[in-house]
GUTIMAR-227658 format. One record per residue: residue number from 1; residue in three letters; chain; x, y, z negated of N, C-alpha, C in turn. Coordinates in Angstrom, 1 decimal. Example, Ala and Ser with C-alpha at 12.3 -4.5 7.8 and 13.67 -1.06 7.14 Angstrom:
BEGIN
[1,'ala','A',[13.2,-5.7,-7.8],[12.3,-4.5,-7.8],[13.2,-3.3,-7.8]]
[2,'ser','A',[12.8,-2.2,-7.1],[13.7,-1.1,-7.1],[12.9,0.0,-7.9]]
This chain:
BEGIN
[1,'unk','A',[-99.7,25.4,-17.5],[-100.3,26.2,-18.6],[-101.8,26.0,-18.6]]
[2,'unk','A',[-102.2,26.1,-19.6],[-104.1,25.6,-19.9],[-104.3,26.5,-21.2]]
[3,'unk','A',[-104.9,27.7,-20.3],[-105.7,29.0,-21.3],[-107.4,28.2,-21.1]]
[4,'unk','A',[-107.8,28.3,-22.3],[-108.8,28.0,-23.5],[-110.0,29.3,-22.6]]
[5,'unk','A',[-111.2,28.9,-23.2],[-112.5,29.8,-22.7],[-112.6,31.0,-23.6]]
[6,'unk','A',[-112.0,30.9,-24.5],[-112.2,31.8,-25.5],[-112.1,33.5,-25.1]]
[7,'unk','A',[-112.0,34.2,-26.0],[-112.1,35.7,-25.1],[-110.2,36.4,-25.0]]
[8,'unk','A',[-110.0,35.5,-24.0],[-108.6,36.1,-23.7],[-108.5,37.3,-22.7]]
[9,'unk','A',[-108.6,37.9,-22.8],[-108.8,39.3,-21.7],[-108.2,39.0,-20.3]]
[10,'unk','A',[-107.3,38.3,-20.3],[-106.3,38.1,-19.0],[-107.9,37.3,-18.0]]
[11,'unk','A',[-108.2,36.2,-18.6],[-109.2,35.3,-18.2],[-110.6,36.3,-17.5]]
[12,'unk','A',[-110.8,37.1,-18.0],[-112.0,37.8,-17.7],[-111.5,39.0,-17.0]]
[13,'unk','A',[-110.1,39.2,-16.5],[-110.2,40.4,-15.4],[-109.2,39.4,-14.4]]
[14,'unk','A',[-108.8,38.3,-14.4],[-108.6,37.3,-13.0],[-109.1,36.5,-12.9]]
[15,'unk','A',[-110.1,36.9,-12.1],[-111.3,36.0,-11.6],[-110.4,34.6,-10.9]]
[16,'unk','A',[-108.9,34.9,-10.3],[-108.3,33.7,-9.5],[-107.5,32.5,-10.7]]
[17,'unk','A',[-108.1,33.3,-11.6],[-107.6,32.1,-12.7],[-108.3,31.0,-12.8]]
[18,'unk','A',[-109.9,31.7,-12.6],[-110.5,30.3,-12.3],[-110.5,29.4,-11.3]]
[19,'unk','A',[-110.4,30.1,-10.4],[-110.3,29.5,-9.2],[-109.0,28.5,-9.1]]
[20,'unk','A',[-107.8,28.9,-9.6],[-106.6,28.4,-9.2],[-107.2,26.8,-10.7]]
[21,'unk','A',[-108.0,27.1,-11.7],[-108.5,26.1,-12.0],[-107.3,25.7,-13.5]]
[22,'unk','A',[-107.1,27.2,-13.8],[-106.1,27.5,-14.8],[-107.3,27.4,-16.3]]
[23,'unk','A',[-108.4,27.3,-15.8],[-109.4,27.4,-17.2],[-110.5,26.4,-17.1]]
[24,'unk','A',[-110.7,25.8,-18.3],[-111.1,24.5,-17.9],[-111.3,23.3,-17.1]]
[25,'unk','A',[-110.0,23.2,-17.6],[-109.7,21.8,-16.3],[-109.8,21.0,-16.4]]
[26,'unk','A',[-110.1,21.0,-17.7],[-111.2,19.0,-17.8],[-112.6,18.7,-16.9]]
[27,'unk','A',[-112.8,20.0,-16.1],[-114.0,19.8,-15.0],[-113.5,19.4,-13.8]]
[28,'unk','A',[-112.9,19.5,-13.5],[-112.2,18.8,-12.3],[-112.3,17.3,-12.4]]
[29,'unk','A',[-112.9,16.4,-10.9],[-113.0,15.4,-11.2],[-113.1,14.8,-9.6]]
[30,'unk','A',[-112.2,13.8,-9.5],[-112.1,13.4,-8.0],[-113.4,12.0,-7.4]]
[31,'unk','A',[-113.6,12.2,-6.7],[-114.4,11.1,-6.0],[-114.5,11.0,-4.5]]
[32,'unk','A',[-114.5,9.8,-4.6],[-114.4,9.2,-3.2],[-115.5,9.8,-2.2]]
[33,'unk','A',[-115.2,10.0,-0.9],[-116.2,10.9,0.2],[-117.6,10.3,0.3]]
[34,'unk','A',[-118.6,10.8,0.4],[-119.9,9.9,0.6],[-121.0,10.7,0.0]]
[35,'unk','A',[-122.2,10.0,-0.5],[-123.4,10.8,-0.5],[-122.7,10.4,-2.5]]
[36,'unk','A',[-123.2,11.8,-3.0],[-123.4,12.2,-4.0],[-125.1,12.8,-5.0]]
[37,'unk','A',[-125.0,12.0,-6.1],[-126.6,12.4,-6.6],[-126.2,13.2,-7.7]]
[38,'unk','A',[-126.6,13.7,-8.7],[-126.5,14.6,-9.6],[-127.6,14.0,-10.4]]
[39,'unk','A',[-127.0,13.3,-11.7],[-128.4,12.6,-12.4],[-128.8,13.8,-14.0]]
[40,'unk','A',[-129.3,14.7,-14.2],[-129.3,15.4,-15.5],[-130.3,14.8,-16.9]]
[41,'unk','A',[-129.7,14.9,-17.7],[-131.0,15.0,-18.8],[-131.0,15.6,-19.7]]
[42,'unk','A',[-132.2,16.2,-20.1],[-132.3,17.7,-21.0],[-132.6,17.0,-22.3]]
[43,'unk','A',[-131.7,17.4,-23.4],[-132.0,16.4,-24.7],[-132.5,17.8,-25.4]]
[44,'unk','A',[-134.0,17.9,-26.0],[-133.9,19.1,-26.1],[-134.7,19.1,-27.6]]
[45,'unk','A',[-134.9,20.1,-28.5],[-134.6,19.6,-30.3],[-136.2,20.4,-30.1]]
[46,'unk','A',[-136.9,19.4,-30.9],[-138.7,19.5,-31.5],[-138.2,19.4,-32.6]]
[47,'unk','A',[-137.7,19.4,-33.5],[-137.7,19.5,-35.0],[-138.5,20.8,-35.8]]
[48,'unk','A',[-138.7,20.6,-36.9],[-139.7,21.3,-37.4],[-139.0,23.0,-37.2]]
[49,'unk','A',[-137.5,23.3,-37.1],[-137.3,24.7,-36.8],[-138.1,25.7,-35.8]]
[50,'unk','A',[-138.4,24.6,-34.8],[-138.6,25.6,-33.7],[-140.3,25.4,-33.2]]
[51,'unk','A',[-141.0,25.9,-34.5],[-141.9,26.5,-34.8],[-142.5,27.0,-33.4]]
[52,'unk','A',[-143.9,27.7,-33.5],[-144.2,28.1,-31.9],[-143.6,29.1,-31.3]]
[53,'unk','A',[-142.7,29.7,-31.7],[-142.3,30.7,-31.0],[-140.8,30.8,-30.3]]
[54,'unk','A',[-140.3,29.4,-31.3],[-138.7,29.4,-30.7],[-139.3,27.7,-29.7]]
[55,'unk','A',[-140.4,27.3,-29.8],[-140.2,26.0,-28.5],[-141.1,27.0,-27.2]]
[56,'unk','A',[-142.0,27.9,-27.6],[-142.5,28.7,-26.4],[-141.6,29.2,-25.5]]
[57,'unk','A',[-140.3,29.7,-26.2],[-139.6,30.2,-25.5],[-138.7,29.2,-24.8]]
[58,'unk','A',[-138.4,28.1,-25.5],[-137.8,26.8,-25.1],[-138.4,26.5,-23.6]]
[59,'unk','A',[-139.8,26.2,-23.9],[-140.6,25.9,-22.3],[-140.8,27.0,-21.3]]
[60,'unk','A',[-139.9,28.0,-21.7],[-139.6,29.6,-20.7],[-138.7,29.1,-20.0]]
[61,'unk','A',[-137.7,28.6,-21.0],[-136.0,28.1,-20.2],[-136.6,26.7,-19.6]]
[62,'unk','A',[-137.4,25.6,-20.1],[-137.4,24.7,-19.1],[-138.4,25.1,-17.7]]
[63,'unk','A',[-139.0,25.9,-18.0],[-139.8,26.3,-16.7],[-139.1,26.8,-15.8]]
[64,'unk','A',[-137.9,27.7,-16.2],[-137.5,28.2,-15.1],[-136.3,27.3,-14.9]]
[65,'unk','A',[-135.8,26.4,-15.3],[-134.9,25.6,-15.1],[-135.9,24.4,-13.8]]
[66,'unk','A',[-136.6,24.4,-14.4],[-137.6,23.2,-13.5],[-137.6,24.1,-12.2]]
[67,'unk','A',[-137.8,25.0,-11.9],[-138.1,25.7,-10.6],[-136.9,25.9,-10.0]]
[68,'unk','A',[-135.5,26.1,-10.8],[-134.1,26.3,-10.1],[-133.9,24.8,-9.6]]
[69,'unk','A',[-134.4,23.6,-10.6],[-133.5,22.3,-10.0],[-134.7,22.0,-8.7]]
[70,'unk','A',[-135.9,22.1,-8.4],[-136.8,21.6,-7.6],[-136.1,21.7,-6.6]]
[71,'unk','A',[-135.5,22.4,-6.1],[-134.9,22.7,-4.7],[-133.4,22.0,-4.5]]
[72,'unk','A',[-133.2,21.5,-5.1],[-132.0,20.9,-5.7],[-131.8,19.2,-5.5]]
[73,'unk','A',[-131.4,18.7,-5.1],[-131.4,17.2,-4.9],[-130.6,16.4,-6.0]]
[74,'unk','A',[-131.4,16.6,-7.1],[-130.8,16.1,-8.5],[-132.2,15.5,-9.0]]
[75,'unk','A',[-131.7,14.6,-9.9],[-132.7,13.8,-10.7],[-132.6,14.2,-11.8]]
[76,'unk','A',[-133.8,14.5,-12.9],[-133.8,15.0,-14.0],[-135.2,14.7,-14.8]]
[77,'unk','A',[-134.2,14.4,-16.1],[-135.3,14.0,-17.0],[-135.0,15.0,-18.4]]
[78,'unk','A',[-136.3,14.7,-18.9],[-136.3,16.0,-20.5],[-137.0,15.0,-21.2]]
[79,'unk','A',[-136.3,15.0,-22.3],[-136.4,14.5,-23.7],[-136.4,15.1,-24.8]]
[80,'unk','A',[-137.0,14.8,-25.8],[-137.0,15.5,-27.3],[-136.7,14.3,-28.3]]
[81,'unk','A',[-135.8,15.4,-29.4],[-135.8,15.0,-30.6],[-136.1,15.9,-31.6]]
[82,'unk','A',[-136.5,15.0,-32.7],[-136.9,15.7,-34.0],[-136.0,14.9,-35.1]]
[83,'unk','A',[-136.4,14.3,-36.2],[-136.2,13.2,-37.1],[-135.9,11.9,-36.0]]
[84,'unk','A',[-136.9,11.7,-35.3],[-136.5,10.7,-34.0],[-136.6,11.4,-32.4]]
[85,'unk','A',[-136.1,10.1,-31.5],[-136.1,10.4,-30.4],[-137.8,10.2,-30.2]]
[86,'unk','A',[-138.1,11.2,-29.2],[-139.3,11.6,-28.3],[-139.1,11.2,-26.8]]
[87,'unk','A',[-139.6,10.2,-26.1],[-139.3,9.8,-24.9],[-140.6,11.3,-24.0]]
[88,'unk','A',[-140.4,11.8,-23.3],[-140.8,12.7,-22.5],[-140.9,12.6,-21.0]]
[89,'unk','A',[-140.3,13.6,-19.9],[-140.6,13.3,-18.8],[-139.2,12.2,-17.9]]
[90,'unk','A',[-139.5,11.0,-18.0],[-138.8,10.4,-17.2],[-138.2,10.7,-16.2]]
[91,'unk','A',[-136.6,10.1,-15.4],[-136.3,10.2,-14.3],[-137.7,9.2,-13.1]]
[92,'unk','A',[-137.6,9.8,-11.9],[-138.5,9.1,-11.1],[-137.5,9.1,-9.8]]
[93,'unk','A',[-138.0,8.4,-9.2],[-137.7,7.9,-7.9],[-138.1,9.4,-6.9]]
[94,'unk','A',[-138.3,10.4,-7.4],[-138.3,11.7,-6.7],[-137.2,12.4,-6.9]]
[95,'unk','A',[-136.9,13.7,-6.8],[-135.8,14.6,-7.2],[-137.5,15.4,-8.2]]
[96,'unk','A',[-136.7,15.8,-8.8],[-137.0,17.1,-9.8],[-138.6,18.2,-9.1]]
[97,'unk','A',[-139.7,18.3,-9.5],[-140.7,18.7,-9.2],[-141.7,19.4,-10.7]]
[98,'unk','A',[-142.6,20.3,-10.1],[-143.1,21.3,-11.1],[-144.1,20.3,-12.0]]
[99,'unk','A',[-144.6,19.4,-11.4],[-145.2,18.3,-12.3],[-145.2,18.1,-13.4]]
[100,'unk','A',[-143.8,17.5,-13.3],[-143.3,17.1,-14.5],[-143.2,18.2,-16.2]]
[101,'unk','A',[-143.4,19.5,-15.6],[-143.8,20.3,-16.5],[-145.0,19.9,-17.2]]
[102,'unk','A',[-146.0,19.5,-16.4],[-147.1,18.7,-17.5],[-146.7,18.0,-18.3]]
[103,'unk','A',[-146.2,17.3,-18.1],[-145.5,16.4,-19.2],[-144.7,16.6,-20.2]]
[104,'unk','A',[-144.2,17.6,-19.9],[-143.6,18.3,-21.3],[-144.0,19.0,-22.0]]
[105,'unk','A',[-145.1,19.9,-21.2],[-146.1,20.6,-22.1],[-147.1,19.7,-23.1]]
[106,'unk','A',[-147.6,18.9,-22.7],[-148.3,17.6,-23.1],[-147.4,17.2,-24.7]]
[107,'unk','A',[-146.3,17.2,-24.7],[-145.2,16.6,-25.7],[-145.2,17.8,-26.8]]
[108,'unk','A',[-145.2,19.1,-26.4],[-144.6,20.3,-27.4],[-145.5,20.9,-27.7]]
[109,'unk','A',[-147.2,20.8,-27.4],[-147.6,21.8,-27.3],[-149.2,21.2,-27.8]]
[110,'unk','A',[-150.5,21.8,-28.4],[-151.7,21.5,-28.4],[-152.7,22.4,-28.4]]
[111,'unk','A',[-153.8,22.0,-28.0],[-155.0,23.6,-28.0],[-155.3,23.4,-29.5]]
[112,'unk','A',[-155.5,24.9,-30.2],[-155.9,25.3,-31.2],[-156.9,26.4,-30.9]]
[113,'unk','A',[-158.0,25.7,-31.1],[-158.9,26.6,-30.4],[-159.0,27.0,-28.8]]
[114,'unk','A',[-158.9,28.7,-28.8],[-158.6,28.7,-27.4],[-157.0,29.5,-27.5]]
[115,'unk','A',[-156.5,29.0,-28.0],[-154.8,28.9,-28.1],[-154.2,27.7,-28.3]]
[116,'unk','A',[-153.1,28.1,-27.0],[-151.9,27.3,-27.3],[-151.0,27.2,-28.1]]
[117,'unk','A',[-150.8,26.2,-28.9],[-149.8,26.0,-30.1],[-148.9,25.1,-29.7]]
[118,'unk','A',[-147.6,25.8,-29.9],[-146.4,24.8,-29.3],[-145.7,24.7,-31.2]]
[119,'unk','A',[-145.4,23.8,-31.2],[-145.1,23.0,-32.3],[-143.9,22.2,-32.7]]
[120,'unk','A',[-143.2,22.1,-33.6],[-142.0,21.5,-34.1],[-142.2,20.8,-35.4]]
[121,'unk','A',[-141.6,19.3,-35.4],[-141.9,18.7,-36.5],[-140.8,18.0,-37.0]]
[122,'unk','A',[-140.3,17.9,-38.4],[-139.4,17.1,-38.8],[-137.7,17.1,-39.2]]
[123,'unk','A',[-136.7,16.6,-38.9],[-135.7,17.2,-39.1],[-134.9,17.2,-37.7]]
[124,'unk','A',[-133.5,17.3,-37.4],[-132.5,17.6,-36.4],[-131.5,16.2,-36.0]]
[125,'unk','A',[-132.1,15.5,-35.6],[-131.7,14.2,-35.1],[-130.8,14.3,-33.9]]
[126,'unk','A',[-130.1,15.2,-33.9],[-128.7,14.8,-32.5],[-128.4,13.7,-32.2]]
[127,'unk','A',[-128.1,13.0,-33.0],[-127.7,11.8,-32.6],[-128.6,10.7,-31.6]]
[128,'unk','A',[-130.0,11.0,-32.5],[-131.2,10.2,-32.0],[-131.2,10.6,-30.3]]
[129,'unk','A',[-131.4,11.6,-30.5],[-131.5,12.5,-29.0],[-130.3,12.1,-27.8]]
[130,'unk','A',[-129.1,12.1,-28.7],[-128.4,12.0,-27.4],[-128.3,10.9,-26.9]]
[131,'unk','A',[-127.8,9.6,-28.0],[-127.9,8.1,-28.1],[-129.2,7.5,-26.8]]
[132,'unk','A',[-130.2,8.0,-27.3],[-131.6,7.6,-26.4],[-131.3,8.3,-25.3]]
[133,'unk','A',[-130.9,9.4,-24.6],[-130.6,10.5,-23.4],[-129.6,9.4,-23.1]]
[134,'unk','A',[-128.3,8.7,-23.4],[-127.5,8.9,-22.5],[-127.6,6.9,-21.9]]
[135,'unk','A',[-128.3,6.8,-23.2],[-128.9,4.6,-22.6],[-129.9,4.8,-21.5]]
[136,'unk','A',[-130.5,6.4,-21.6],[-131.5,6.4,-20.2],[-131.2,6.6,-18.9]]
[137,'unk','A',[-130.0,7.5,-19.0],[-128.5,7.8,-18.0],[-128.1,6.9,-17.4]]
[138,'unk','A',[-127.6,5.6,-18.2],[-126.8,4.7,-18.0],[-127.9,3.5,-17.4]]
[139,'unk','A',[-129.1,3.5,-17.5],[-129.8,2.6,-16.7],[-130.8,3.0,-15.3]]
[140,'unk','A',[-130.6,4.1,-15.9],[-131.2,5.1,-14.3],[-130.1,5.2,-13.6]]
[141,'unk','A',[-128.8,5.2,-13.5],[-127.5,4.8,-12.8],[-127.4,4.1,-12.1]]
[142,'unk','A',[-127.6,2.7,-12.8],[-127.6,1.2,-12.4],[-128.5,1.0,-11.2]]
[143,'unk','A',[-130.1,1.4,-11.7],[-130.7,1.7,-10.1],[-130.4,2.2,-9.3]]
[144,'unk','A',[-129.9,3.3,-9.5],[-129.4,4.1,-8.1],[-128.7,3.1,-7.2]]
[145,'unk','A',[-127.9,2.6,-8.3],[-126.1,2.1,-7.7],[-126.8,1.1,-7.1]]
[146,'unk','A',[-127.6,0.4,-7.8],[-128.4,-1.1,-6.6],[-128.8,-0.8,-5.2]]
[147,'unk','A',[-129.8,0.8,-5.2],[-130.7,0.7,-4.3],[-129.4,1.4,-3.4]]
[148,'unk','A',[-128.4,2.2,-3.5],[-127.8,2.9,-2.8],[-125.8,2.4,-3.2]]
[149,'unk','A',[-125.7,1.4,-3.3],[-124.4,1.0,-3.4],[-123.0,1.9,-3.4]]
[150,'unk','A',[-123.0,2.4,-2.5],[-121.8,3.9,-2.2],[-122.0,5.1,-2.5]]
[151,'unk','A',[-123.2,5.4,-3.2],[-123.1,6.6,-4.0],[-122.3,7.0,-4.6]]
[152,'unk','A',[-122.1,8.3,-4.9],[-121.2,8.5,-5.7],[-122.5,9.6,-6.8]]
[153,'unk','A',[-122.0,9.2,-8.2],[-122.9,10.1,-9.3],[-122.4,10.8,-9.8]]
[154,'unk','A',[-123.1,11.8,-10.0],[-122.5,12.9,-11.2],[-123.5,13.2,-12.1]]
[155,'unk','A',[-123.1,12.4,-13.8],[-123.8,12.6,-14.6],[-123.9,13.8,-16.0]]
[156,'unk','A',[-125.0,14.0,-16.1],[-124.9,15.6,-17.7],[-125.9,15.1,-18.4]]
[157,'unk','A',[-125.6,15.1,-19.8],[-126.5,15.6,-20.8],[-126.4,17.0,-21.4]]
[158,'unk','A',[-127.6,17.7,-21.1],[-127.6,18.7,-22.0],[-128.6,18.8,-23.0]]
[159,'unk','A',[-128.0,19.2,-24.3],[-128.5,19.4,-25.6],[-128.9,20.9,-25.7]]
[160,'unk','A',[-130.0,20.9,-26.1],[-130.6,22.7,-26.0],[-131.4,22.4,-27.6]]
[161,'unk','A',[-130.7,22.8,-28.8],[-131.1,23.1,-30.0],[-130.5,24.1,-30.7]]
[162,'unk','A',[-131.3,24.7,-32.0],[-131.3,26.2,-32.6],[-129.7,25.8,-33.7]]
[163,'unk','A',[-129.8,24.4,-34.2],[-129.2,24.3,-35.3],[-128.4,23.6,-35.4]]
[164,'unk','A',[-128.1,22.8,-36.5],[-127.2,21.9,-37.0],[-128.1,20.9,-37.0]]
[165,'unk','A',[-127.2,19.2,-36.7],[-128.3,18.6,-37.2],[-128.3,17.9,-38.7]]
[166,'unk','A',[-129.8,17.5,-39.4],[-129.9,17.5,-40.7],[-130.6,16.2,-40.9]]
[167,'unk','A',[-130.5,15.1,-40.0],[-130.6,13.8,-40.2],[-129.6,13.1,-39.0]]
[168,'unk','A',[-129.9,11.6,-39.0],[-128.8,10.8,-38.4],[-127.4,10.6,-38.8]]
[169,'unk','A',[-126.5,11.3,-37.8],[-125.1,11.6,-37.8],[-125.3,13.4,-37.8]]
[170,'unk','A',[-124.5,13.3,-38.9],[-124.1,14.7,-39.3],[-122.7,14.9,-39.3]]
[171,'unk','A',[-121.9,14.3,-39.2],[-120.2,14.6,-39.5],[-120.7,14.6,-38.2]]
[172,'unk','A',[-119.7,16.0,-37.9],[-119.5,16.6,-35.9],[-118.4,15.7,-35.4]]
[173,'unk','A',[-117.3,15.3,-36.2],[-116.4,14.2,-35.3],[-117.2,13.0,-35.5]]
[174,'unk','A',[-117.8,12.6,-35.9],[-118.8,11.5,-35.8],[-119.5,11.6,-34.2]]
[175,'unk','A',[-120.1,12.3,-34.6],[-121.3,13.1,-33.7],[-120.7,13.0,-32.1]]
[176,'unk','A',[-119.4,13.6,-32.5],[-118.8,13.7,-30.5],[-118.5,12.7,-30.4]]
């Protein structure tokens, strides 16, 4: 039997339903014993919607996401899109550090005066964003796998946008 996330009441008062792995079980995923890395990348939407007040808040959730993964032995990179892909803060040969918040502020954000202006330009390029996020995935991999052969990886893109997108690929079965 495979109950769905949706709001089934059974799901939300047995907690052993997750566990027993009765709900979403397309997360389950086997790999061989050994050293494991966690590669992430944040595809995250600069398009002209998210104006200063919805990307200010944007760089709230990546700040505090940057300080949850720092401790964390995962590689992670942040990227934007708008109308096009925005290359941003690169994977590095480190795990995950507060640094790299410069870098992203640098990308979203400019002094107006003596204020900061965080800024959105353009239209909703998903496609651009994820296409460019997951060719950077797939070559940041390949080094790993060179420098450390028996790794085992576990890769994510996450997409963090307000809307629909309104350039590129717009058909959603396209899109997935």
């Amino acid at each position: 039997r495979s109950d769905g996330v949706e709001f089934d009441p059974e799901t939300i008062q047995d907690q052993d339903k997750w566990v027993r792995g009765e709900v979403m079980k397309t997360l389950w995923h086997r790999t061989e014993h050994g050293q494991v890395a966690q590669i992430n990348v944040f595809c995250l939407d600069a398009s002209g919607s998210m104006r200063h007040e919805r990307m200010r808040n944007l760089f709230k959730i990546l700040y505090l996401l940057v300080l949850g993964l720092e401790d964390r032995k995962s590689y992670d990179a942040f990227h934007f899109f708008s109308t096009d892909f925005m290359p941003g803060a690169e994977f590095s040969s480190n795990y995950t550090n507060r640094s790299l918040l410069f870098d992203v502020m640098r990308k979203i954000s400019a002094l107006d005066g003596k204020k900061l202006r965080f800024f959105g330009l353009g239209g909703t390029n998903l496609s651009a964003g994820i296409n460019n996020c997951y060719e950077r995935i797939v070559e940041f991999s390949k080094v790993l796998k060179e420098e450390y052969p028996g790794i085992n990886l576990v890769k994510s893109i996450f997409v963090i946008t307000d809307g629909e997108p309104s350039v590129g690929i717009i058909q959603k079965s396209l899109l997935h």
